[in-house]
C-alpha positions as CSV (number, residue, x, y, z in Angstrom):
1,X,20.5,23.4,5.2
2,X,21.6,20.6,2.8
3,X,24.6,17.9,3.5
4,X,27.3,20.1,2.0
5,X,26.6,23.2,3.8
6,X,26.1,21.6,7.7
7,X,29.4,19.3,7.0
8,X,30.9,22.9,6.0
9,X,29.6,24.2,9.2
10,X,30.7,21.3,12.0
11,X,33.9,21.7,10.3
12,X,34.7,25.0,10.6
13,X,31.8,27.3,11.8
14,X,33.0,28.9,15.1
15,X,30.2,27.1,17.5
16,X,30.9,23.8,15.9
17,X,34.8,24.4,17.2
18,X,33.9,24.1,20.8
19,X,31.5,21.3,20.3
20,X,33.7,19.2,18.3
21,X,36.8,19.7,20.4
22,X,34.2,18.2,23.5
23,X,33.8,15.4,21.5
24,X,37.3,14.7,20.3
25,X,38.1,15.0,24.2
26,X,35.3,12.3,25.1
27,X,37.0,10.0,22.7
28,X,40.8,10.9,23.8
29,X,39.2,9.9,27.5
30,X,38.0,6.8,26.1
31,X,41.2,5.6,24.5
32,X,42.8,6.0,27.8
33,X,39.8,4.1,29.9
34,X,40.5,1.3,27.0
35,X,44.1,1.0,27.4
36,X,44.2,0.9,31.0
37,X,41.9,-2.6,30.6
38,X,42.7,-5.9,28.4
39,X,41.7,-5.8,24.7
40,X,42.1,-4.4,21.6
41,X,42.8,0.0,21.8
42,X,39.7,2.1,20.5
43,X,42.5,4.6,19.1
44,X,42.0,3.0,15.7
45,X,38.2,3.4,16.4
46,X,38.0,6.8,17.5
47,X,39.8,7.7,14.2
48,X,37.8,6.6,12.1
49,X,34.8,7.5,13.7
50,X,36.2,11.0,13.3
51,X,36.1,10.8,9.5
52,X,33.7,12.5,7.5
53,X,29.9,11.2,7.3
54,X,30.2,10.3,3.5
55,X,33.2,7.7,4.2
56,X,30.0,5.8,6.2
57,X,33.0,3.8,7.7
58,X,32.0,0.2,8.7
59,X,33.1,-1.0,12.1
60,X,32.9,-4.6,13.1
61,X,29.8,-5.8,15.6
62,X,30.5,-4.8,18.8
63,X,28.9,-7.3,20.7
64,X,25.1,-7.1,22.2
65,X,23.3,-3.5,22.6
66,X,23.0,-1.9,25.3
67,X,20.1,-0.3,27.0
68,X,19.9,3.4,26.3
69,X,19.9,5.5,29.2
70,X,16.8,7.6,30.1
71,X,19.1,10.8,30.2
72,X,20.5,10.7,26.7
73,X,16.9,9.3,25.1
74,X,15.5,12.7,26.3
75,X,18.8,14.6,25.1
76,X,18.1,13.4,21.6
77,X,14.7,14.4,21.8
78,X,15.6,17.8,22.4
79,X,16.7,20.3,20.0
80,X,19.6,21.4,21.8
81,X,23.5,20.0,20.2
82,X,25.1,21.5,23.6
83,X,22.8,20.3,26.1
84,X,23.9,16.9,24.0
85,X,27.2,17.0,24.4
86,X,26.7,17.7,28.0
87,X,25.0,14.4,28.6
88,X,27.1,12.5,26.9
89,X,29.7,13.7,28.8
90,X,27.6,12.9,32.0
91,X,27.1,9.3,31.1
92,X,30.8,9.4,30.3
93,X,32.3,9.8,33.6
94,X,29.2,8.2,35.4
95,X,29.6,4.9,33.8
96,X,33.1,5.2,32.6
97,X,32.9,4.3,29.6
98,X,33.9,5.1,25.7
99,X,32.2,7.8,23.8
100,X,31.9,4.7,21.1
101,X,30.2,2.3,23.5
102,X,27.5,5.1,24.3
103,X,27.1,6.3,21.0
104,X,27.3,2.6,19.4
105,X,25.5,0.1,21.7
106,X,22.8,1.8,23.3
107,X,19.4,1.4,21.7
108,X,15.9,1.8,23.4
109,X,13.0,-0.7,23.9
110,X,12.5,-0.7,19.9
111,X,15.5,-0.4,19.1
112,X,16.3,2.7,18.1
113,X,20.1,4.3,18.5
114,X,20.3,8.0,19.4
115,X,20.5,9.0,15.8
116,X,17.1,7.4,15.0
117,X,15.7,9.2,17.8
118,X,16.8,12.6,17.2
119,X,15.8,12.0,13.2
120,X,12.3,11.6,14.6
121,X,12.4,15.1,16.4
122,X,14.1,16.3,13.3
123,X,16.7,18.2,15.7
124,X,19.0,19.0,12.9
125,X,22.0,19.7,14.7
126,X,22.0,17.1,16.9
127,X,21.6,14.7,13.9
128,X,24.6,16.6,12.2
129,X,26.6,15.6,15.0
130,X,26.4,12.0,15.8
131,X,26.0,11.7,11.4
132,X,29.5,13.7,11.4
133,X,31.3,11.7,14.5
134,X,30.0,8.3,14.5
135,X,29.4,7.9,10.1
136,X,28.6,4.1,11.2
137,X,24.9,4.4,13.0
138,X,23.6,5.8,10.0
139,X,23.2,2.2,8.7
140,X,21.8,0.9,12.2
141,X,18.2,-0.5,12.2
142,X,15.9,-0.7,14.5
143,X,13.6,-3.6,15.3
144,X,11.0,-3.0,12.4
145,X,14.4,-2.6,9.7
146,X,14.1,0.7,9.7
147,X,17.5,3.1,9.8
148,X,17.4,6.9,10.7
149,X,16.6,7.8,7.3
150,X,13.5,6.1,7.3
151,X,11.8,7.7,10.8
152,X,13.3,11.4,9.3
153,X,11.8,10.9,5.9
154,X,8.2,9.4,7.7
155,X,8.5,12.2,10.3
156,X,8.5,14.8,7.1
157,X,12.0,16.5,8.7
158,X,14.1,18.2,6.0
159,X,17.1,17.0,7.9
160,X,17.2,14.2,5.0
161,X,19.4,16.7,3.3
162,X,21.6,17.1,6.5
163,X,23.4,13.8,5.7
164,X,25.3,12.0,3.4
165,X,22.8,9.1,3.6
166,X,24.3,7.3,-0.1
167,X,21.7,6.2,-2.6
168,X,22.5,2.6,-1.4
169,X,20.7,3.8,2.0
170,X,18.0,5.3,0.2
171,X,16.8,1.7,-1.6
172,X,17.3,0.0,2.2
173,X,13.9,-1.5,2.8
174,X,12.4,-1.7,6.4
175,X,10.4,-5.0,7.5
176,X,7.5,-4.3,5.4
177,X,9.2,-3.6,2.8
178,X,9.5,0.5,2.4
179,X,12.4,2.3,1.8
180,X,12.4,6.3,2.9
181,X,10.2,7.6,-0.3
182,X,7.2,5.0,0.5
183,X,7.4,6.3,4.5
184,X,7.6,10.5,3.1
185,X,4.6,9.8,0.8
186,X,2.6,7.3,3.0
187,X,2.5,10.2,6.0
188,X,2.1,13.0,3.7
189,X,5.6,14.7,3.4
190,X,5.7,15.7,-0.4
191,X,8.6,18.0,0.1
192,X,11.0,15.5,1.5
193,X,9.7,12.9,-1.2
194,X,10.8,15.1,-3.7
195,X,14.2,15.2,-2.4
196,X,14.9,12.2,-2.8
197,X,13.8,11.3,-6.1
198,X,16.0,14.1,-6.9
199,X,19.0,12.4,-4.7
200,X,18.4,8.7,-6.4
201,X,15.5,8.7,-9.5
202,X,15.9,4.8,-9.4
203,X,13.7,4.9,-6.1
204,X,10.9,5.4,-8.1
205,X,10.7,2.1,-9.2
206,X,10.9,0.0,-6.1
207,X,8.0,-1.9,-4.6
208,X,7.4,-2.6,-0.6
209,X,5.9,-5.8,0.4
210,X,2.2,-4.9,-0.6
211,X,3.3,-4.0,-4.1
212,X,3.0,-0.7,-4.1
213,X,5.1,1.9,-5.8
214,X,6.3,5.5,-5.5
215,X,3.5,6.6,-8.3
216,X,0.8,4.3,-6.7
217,X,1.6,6.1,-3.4
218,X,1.0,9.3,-4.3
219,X,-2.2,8.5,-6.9
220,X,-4.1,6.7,-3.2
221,X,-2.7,9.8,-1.5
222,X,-4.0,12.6,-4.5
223,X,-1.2,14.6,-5.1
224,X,-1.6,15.3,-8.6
225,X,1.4,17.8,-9.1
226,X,3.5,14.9,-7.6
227,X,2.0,12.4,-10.0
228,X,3.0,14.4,-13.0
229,X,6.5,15.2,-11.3
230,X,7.1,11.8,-11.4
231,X,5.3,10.4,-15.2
232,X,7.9,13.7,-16.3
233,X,10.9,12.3,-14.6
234,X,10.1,8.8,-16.2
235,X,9.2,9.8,-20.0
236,X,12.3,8.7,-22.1
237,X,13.8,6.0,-20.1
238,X,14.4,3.3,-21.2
239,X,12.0,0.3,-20.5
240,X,9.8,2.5,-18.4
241,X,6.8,0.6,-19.1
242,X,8.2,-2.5,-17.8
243,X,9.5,-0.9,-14.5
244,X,6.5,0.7,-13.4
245,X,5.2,-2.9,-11.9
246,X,3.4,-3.6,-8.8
247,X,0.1,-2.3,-8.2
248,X,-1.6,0.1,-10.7
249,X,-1.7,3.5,-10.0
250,X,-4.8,3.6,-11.6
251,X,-6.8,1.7,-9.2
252,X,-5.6,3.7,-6.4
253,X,-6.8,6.9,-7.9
254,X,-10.2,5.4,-9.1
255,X,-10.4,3.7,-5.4
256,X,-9.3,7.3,-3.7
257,X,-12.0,9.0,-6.2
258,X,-9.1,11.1,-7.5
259,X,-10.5,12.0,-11.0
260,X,-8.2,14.6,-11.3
261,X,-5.3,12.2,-11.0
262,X,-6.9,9.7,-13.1
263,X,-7.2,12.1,-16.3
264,X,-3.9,13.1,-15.3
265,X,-2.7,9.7,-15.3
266,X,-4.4,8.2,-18.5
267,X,-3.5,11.6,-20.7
268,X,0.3,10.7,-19.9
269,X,0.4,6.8,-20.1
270,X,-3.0,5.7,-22.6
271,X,-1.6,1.9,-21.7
272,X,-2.7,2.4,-17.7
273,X,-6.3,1.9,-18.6
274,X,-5.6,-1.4,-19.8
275,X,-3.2,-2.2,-16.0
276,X,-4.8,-5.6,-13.7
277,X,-4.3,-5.9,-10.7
278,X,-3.6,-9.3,-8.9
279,X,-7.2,-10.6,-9.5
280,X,-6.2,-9.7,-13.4
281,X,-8.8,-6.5,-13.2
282,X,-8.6,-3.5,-15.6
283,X,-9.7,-0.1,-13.9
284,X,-13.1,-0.5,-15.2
285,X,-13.6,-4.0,-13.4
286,X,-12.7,-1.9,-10.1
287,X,-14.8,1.0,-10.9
288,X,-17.8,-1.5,-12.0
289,X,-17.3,-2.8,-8.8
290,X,-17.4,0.3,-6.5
291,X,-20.4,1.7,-8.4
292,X,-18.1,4.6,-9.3
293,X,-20.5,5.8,-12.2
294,X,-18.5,9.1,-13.5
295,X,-15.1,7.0,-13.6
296,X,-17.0,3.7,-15.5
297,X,-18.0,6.2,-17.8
298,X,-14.7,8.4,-18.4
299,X,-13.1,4.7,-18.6
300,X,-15.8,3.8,-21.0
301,X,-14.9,6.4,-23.8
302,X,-11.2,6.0,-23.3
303,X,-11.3,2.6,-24.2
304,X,-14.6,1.1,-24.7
305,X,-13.4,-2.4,-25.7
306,X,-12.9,-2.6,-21.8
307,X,-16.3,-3.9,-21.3
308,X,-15.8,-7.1,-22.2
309,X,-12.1,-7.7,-20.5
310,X,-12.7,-10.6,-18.5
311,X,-10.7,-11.0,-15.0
312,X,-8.5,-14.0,-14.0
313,X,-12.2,-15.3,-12.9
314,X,-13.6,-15.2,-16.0
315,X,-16.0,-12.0,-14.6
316,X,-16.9,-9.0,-17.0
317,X,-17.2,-5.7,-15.5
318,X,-20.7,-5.9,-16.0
319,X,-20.7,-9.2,-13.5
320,X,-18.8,-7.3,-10.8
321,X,-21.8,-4.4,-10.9
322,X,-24.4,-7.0,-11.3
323,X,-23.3,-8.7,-8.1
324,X,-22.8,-5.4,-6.0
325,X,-26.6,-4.2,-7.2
326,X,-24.8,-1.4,-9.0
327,X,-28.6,-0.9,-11.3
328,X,-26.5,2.6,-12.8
329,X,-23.9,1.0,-14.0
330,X,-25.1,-2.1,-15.7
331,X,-26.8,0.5,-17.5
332,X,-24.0,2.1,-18.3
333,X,-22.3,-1.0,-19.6
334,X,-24.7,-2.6,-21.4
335,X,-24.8,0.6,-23.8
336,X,-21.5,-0.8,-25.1
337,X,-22.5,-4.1,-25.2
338,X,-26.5,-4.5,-25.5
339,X,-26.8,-8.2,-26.4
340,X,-26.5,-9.3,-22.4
341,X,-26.4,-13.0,-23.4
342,X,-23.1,-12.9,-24.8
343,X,-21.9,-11.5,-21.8
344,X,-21.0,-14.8,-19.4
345,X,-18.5,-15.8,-17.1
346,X,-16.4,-18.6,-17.1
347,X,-19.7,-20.8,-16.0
348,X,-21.3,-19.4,-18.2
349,X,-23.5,-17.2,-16.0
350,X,-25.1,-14.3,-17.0
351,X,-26.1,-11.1,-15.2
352,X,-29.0,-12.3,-13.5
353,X,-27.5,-15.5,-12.7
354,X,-24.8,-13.6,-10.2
355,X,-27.5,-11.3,-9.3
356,X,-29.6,-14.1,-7.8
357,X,-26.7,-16.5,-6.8
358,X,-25.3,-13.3,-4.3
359,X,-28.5,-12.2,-3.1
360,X,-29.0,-8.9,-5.3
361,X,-32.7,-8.1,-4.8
362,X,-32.9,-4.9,-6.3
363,X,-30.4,-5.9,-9.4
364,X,-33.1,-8.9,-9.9
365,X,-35.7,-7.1,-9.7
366,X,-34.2,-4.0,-12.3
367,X,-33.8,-7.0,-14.8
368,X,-37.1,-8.4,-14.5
369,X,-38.7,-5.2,-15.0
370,X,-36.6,-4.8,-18.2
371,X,-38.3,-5.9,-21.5
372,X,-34.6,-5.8,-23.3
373,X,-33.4,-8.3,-20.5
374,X,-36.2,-10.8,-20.6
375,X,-34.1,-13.3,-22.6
376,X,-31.6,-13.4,-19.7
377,X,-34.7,-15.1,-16.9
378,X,-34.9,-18.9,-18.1
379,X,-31.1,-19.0,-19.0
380,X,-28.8,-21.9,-17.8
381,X,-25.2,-22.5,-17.0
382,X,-23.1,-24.3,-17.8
383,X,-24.6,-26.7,-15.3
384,X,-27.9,-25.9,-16.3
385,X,-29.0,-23.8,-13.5
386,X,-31.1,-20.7,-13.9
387,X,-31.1,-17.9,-11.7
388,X,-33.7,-19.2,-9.7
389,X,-32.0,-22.7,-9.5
390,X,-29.0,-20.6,-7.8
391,X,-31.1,-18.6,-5.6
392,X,-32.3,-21.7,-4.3
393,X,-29.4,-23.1,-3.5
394,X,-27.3,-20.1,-2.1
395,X,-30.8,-19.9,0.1
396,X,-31.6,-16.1,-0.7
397,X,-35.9,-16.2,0.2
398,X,-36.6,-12.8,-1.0
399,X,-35.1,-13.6,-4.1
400,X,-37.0,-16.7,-4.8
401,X,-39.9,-15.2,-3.8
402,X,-39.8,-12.9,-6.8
403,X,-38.9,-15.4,-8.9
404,X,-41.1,-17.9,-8.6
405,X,-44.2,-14.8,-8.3
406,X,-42.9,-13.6,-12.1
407,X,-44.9,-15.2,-14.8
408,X,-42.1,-15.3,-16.7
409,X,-40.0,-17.8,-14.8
410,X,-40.0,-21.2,-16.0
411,X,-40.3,-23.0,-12.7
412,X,-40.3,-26.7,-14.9
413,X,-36.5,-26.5,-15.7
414,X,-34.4,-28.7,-14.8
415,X,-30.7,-28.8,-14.6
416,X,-28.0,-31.6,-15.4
417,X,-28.9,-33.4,-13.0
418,X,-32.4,-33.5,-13.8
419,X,-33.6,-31.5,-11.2
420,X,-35.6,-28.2,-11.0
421,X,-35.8,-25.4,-8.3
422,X,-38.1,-26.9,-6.1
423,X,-36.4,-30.2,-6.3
424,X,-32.7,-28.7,-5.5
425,X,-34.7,-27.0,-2.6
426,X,-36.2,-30.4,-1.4
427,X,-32.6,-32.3,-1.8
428,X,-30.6,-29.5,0.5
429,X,-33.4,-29.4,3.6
430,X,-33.1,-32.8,3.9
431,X,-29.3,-32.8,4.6
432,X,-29.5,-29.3,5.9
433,X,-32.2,-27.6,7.6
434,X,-32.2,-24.1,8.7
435,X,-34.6,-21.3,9.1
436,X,-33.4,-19.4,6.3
437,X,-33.9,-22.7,3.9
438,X,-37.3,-23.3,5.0
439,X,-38.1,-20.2,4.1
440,X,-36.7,-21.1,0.9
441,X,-38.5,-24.2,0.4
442,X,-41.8,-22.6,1.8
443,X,-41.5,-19.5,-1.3
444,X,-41.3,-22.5,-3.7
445,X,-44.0,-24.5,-2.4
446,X,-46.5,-21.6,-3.2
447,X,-44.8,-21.5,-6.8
448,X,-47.2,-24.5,-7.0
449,X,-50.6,-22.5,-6.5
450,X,-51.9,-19.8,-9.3
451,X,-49.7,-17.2,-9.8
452,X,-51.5,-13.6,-9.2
């Protein structure tokens, strides 16, 4: 039932009659209960809390909240309108006081008013009714931010359509920063996610606190159809490219291993593959880095000039496999860049130098084994450390050991400051010994007797 259709039915549908002439009694009681005390009359209140839903009339504070009472908490929660109304009416005469006050003031423990709760149980009627009578709780929060549209729409209850919620309601952001289309995606409630897109298209372009969007929602969560609902809704307006912000959808898909929303995604917007993140990484740094083979290569022959896209750290793709001991996709990459050398960080580190400095055993060992990559083993930095130089110092034994065993390894280097592997070793036990560094220290020791 949409907004027009149950607003047509408390209005005049017969059972609605009965119900609303209950209700228009609890307030009549109230105004009388009012005048008989000092203050202001609720008269003025009661009519405009009789006003339709859409007016979303604004009353002003009316002092603390009250704690809800246990009989009307499980009333909401129950899908029954009448059974309600007969609790309200209950707590009327028991605590004499105003419909408004009952309806108004009492939240529970988190906060919630009556309306939230019986969003959450998507009791539709019962919704209908307070939305109808009391226009003003549909703007309530609770004590995470969120209003009743947010627990219906991350509940999945169609009973978003039951109410006039405004499109200024829909772009209200809870406390981490989600309005109702982040909580319907983020639970898995396509249906009412679709609705209201369809209510307020401009929803589509807000980000919650973590940066994600609408589109990056639902390319994490794999639902293609609703991906290409939304890249449809967004072709032809203006500045689209520049609205889409926040968090690449892209990365979500490749992180989910949604390949079927990746294609989708790249054969509608060509510019995605080229999207960083925060850290400034393209897709292919983030599939690099998760070893995701089949999506390094379909990134690959979409746009091959990828592999050498540095990040905000200065790291190649290649350097993000390298240092994860991703062996099948270094391959990969260096098909599209062979000359290895050429491909250094900001330190001017290659392959093998990250390899060693993070502890990479069977990446060092792939390249050492690799006639094509021999050129890479006696290379320095910037500060003219070799791989072995950085093994030594981020004390990684095994890969020392292999090091310093390969005939290939010029254990004479030195760096900048003049000193080689053995020395750096020899320089850091003295200041700080451990078990792991001795073990260190003892694999280049035996680097002084004949290699095998």
């Amino acid at each position: 039932m949409g907004y027009l259709d149950m607003k047509i039915e408390i209005e005049r549908g017969l059972q609605w009659k009965g119900r609303n002439k209950r209700i228009e009694s609890l307030m009549s009681r109230s105004v009388t209960t009012n005048n008989e005390s000092s203050g202001p009359s609720d008269h003025s209140l009661g009519f405009k809390l009789k006003q339709p839903m859409h007016s979303c009339v604004i009353v002003e504070d009316r002092g603390e909240d009250q704690s809800m009472d246990l009989e009307l908490y499980w009333a909401a929660t129950k899908n029954n309108v009448d059974a309600f109304i007969d609790v309200l009416e209950q707590v009327s005469r028991k605590k004499e006081q105003s419909l408004s006050t009952i309806i108004f003031d009492q939240v529970s423990p988190m906060g919630n008013t009556l309306l939230h709760i019986a969003a959450s149980f998507g009791n539709e009627e019962t919704v209908g009714l307070i939305a109808y009578h009391f226009p003003p709780l549909i703007k309530k929060r609770n004590s995470e931010g969120d209003t009743a549209l947010h627990v219906a729409a991350r509940a999945g209850h169609e009973l978003t359509r039951d109410v006039d919620w405004g499109n200024l309601l829909l772009r209200v952001k809870n406390e981490k920063g989600n309005i109702a289309l982040h909580e319907a995606l983020m639970n898995g409630h396509q249906v009412v996610a679709y609705y209201l897109i369809a209510v307020d298209p401009e929803v589509l372009y807000y980000l919650n606190n973590e940066g994600k969007s609408a589109l990056f929602l639902a390319a994490e969560a794999g639902y293609l159809e609703f991906v290409m609902h939304i890249l449809c809704d967004t072709v032809g307006i203006e500045n689209t490219n520049e609205r889409l912000k926040g968090k690449s959808p892209i990365h979500a898909a490749i992180l989910k291993r949604n390949r079927g929303v990746l294609k989708a995604l790249l054969k509608s917007e060509p510019r995605f593959v080229q999207l960083g993140d925060e850290e400034g990484r393209t897709p292919l740094h983030l599939a690099a880095s998760l070893g995701h083979l089949e999506e390094v290569q379909y990134l690959l022959g979409r746009q091959s000039s990828g592999a050498v896209a540095r990040d905000n750290n200065g790291l190649f793709p290649i350097h993000l496999a390298s240092i994860k001991g991703h062996v099948d996709v270094v391959q990969a990459l260096l098909q599209y860049w062979p000359d290895s050398r050429e491909l250094l960080n900001c330190h001017g580190q290659n392959i093998l130098h990250v390899a060693a400095k993070s502890g990479g055993l069977n990446m060092v060992s792939y390249i050492l084994q690799t006639p094509e990559l021999e050129k890479l083993i006696n290379m320095r930095d910037k500060h003219g450390n070799t791989p072995l130089h950085l093994a030594t110092m981020d004390w990684h034994p095994k890969i020392v050991s292999i090091l310093t065993w390969d005939e290939k390894v010029d254990l004479k280097l030195v760096n900048n400051e003049g000193m080689t592997a053995l020395d750096s070793a020899e320089y850091h036990m003295e200041r700080m010994p451990s078990f792991r560094k001795r073990l260190t220290w003892t694999a280049l020791k035996a680097a002084g007797a004949p290699r095998a």
